[in-house]
Structures are given as structure tokens and as C-alpha cells.
MARKE-415293 format. One record per residue (C-alpha): residue number from 1; chain; x, y, z. Coordinates in steps of 0.2 Angstrom, whole numbers, m for minus. Example, Ala and Ser with C-alpha at 12.3 -4.5 7.8 and 13.67 -1.06 7.14 Angstrom:
BEGIN
  semar  lumdo     xx     yy     zz
      1      A     62    m22     39
      2      A     68     m5     36
END
This chain:
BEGIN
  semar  lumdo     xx     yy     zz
      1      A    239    244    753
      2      A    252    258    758
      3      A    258    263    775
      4      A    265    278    777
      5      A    276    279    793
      6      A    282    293    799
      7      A    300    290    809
      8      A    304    306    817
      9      A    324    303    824
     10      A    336    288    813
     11      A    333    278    832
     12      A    315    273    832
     13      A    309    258    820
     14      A    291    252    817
     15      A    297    235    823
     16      A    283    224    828
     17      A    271    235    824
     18      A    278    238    805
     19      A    281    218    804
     20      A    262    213    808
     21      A    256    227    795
     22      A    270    220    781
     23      A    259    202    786
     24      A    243    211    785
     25      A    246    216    767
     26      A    253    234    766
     27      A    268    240    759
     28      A    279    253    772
     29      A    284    270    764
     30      A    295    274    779
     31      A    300    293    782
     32      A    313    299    793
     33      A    312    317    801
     34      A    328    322    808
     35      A    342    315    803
     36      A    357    305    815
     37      A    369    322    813
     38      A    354    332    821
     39      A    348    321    834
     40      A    352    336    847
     41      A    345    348    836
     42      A    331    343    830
     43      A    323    358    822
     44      A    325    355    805
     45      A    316    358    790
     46      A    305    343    781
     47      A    291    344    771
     48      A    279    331    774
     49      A    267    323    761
     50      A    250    325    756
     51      A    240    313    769
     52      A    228    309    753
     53      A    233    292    745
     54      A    238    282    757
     55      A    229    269    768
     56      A    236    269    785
     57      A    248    283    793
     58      A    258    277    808
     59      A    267    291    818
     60      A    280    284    830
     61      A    289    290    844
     62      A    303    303    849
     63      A    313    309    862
     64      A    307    327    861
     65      A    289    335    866
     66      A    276    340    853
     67      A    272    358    862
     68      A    291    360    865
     69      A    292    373    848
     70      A    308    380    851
     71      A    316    362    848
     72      A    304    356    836
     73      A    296    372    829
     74      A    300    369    810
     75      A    291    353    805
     76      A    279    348    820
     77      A    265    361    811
     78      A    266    349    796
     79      A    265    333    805
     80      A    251    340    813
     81      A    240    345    799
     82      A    244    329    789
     83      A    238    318    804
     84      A    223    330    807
     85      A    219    329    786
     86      A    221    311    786
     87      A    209    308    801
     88      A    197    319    791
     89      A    197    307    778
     90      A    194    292    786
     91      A    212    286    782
     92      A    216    274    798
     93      A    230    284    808
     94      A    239    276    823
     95      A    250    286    834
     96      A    262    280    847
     97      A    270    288    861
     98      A    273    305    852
     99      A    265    300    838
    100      A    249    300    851
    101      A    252    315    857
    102      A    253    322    840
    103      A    240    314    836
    104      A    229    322    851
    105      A    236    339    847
    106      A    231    338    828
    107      A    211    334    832
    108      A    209    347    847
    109      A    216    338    863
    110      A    232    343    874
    111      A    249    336    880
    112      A    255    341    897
    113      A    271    335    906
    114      A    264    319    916
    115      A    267    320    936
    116      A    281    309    934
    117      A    292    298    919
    118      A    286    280    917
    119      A    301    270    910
    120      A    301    252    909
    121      A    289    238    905
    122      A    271    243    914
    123      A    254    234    912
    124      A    239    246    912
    125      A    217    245    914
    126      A    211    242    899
    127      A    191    244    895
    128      A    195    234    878
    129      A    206    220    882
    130      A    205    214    863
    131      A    212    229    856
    132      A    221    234    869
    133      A    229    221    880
    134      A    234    224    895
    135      A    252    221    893
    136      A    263    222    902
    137      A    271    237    888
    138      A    287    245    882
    139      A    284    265    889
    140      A    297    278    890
    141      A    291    296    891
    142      A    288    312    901
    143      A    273    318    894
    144      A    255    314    893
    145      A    241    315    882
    146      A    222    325    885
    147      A    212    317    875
    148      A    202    328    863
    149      A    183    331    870
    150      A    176    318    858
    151      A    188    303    859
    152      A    187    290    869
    153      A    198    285    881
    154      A    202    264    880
    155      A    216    261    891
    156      A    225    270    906
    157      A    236    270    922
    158      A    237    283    938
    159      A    250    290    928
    160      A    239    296    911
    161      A    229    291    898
    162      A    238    275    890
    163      A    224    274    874
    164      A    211    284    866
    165      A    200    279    848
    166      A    193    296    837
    167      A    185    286    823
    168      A    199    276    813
    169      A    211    285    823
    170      A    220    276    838
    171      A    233    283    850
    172      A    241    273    863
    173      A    255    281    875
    174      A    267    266    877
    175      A    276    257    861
    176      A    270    240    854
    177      A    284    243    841
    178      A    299    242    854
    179      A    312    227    850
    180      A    327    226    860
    181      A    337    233    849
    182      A    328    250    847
    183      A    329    252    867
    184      A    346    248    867
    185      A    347    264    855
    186      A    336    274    865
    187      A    349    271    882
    188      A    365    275    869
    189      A    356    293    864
    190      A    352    301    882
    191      A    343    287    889
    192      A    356    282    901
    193      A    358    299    907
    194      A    339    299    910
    195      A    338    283    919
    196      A    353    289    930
    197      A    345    303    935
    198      A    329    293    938
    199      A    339    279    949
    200      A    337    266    935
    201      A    350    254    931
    202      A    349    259    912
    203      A    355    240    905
    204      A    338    233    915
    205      A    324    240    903
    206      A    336    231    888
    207      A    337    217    898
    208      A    318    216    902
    209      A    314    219    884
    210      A    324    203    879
    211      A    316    192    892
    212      A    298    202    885
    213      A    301    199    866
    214      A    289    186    865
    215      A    275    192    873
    216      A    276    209    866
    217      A    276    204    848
    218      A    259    193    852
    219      A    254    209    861
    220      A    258    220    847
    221      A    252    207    834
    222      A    234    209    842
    223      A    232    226    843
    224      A    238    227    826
    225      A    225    215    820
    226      A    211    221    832
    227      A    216    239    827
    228      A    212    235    808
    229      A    198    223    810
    230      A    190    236    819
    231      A    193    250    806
    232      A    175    257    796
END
């Protein structure tokens, strides 16, 4: 079975998330969007494949917004129709963070700026604890998805919708893929300057993800496993 995962900045991995669907079977094709030089300046050209022929697209996380065109005008349209062609076909899509939010865009919802930033380890309400659990969960972002009219919203917290299920499609707002090592990234380009502004000591979500690691990867395990078993 192939994977397709779409990486969009050389910071993010697919982590747990990548190492579950490697022991479920499937075989990651892993493709990077913007490279390290352009981390700043993201839009960049990149043509993305044909959605037919694959068996699972995963879209992960980035530090940028999906409606912010100016920085990510180039290549975002392309993401967009290959997620929304994929979905079509019934080919399994999981979006995380901005994967989700892509995700949302590309089959007719919104993303908005949430009411305020959510960094850190967060537990959420879940309708579906055995595919979503209740965490707690890895989040680091600014904006939020609206669900398109006919998803269905599975998860969420005061701050915004945390999961939603179209068909094979899932996206889910906070990162089942997050190791310490990738977080540790994410406070060397710009997070630190974000948690600063935000009053957050930015060694404490690195920390916490340490002291996390196993309970997120049996958290990330499961919603791997529900996620598939689930599939039509």
C-alpha cells in the first residue's frame, strides 16, 4: 500500500503517525514543499502529483496559513485540488494542523484566525473517544478550521473545532505526529519568538513532550488504527 505524505517545510516529520502506518503495511512516499533555504519565503513553486494511485494522502502541518496567498500563493491551489480529487475518489485523506485546514478548504469549509493561539499539550471533548482520544495532544497554531456543511465535527475545545470525518476523509487540528525532536525544531524556526510574545517559556512544550512521548505515540497509535479500520 502507498502513502503519500505531503511535508510542506524540511521541519515537520510524519513521526508517530508515519511510524504506525509503516506497521500497518504502507510504504511512505514523502514529499517536501518548501525547501530549508526558503523557510521565510515560502512561496515557491512545486507541482504536486496526480492524487490517483495512491492509497492514503496525509497532509501535515506548517507554520504558515492556507488563506494567507501572498506567502503561500504558488502551490497551496495544487495542494488543494489534489486533496479535494483524492477525497472524490474515496482515497483515505488525513489532514493535520494545516493539513486540516487544507483539507477543510479543498471540500468547501473555511479557516479563520482562532480567538486566541493554543501552544502546548491540550486535552479536548471528544464524541468518539475510540478514534479520537481525548489526549491530552501536541497543538501549535493560530488558526482554526469551519468544517465544510456536510462533515462532521468529532472532537473540539472552546478554542475551535479539534476533529471533523467527510467520508474517508479526517482532519484533526492538533498533531498526533509531534516527537520531541520535531518541537524542538519548531521552537529553533520562530517558535521561540512566538512563545515569548505569548509569555511561554519556549523549552517547556519540548520538555512536556519528552515527559509525553509515551502516551502520545499509544494516542497516535490508536487513532491511526481506528482511522483505518474505520475506512469504507
Amino acid at each position: 500500500m502507498r502513502a503519500l505524505v505531503i511535508r510542506h517545510d524540511p521541519v515537520t516529520e510524519p513521526g508517530l503517525v508515519g511510524d504506525r502506518l509503516i506497521e500497518r503495511g504502507y510504504e511512505l512516499t514523502l514529499l517536501t514543499v518548501v525547501p530549508e533555504e526558503q523557510h521565510h519565503t515560502p512561496n515557491v513553486r512545486f507541482d504536486f502529483p496526480d492524487a490517483d494511485g495512491w492509497d492514503l494522502v496525509v497532509s501535515l502541518g506548517a507554520p504558515w496559513s492556507v488563506y494567507d496567498e501572498t506567502t503561500v500563493g504558488r502551490w497551496i491551489g495544487g495542494e488543494l485540488a489534489l486533496l479535494r480529487k483524492a477525497h472524490h475518489l474515496g482515497i483515505p485523506v488525513l489532514g493535520i494542523c494545516f493539513g486540516a485546514q487544507a483539507l477543510t478548504t479543498a471540500l468547501g469549509g473555511t479557516v479563520e484566525a482562532a480567538p486566541r493561539p493554543e501552544i502546548g499539550w491540550v486535552r479536548i471533548d471528544t464524541d468518539d473517544p475510540s478514534l479520537i482520544p481525548p489526549g491530552p495532544w501536541m497543538q501549535w497554531h493560530y488558526d482554526r478550521c469551519v468544517p465544510p456543511p456536510d462533515a462532521r465535527e468529532t472532537a473540539r475545545n472552546t478554542v475551535c473545532t479539534q476533529a471533523f470525518r467527510m467520508g474517508n476523509s479526517l482532519g484533526v487540528q492538533f498533531h498526533p505526529e509531534a516527537i520531541p525532536a520535531v518541537v524542538r525544531r519548531w521552537v529553533e524556526f520562530g517558535g521561540a519568538e512566538q512563545c515569548a510574545r505569548l509569555g511561554i517559556d519556549p523549552e517547556e512544550p519540548v520538555a512536556r513532550s519528552r515527559a509525553m512521548e509515551p502516551v502520545a505515540r499509544e494516542n497516535a497509535h490508536r487513532l491511526v488504527d481506528a482511522f483505518l479500520d474505520s475506512l469504507d
